[in-house]
C-alpha positions in Angstrom: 0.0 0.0 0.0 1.3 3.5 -1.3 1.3 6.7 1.6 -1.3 8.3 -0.6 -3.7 5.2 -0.6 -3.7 5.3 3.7 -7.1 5.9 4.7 -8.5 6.4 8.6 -9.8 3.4 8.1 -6.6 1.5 7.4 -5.7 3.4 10.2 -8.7 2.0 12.5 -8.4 -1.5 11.1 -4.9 -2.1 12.0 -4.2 0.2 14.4 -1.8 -2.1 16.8 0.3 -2.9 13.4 0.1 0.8 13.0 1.3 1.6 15.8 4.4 -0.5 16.3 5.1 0.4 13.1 5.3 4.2 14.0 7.1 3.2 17.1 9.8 1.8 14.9 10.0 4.2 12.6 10.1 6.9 15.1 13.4 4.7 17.3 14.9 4.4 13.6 14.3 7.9 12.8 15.7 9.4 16.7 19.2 7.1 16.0 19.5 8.8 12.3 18.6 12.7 13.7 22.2 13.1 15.6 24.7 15.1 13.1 27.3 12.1 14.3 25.2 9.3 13.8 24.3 10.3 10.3 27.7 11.0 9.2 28.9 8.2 10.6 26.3 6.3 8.4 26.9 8.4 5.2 30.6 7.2 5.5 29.4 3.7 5.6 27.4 3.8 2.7 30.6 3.3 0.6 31.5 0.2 2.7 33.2 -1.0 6.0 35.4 1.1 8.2 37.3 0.8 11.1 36.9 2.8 14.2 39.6 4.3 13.8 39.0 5.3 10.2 35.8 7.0 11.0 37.6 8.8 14.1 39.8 10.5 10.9 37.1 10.7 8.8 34.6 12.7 11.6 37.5 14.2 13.2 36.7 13.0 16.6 37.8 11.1 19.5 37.5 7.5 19.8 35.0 7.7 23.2 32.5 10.1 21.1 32.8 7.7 17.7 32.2 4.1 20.0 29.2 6.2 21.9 27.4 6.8 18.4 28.4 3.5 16.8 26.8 2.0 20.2 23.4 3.4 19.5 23.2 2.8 16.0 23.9 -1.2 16.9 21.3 -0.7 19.6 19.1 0.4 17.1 20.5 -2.5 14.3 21.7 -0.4 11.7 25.1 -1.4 11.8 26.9 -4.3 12.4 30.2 -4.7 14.2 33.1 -7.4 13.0 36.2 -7.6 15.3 39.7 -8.3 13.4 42.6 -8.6 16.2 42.2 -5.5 18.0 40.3 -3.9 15.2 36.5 -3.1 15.2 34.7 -3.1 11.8 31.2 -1.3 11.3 28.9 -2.1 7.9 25.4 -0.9 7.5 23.1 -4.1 9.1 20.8 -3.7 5.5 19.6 -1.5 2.7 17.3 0.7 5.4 20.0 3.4 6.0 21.3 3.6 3.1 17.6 4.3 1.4 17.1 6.8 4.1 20.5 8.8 3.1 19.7 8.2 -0.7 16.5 10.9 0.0 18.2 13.0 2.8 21.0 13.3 0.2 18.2 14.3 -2.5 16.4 16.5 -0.3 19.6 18.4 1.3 22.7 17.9 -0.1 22.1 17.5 -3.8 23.0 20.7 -6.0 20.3 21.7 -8.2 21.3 21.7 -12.3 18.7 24.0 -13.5 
């Protein structure tokens, strides 16, 4: 079903599945609405990093990198893969990366015309 086909009766209907739906939609959307988080997750888009290749890439201190890579795991959107002493991250599936495919549209895209 299409957003413009939702009705208040699809609403009324299924109103438990709607709600636990907007309850995860809203967690998903609180872990992406820190400037860390999502930049953490824009450099992930292009594939797997290190801790300590997104501490140079963010310009930022181990502690504040782990704390943002914490919630986003708490929240699934990444997954961690330990090499020696070495931490990994990689986006968990496609739902980040779709979200950052229309914030990158809406805000960061330059306009041709």
């Amino acid at each position: 079903m299409a957003l413009s086909e939702l009705s208040p009766d699809s609403f009324s209907e299924n109103l438990e599945r709607v709600a636990g739906n907007a309850a995860r939609a809203s967690n998903f959307l609180k872990a992406i609405s820190h400037e860390g988080r999502l930049l953490i997750l824009c450099h992930l888009v292009s594939g797997e990093k290190s801790v300590t290749q997104l501490e140079e890439l963010l310009s930022a201190r181990q502690a504040a990198v782990s704390q943002q890579l914490s919630r986003l795991r708490l929240e699934g959107l990444v997954t961690p893969r330990r090499e020696g002493k070495a931490i990994f991250y990689r986006l968990a599936d496609d739902r980040p990366r779709r979200m950052l495919e229309v914030v990158y549209e809406i805000f960061c895209r330059e306009e041709t015309a």
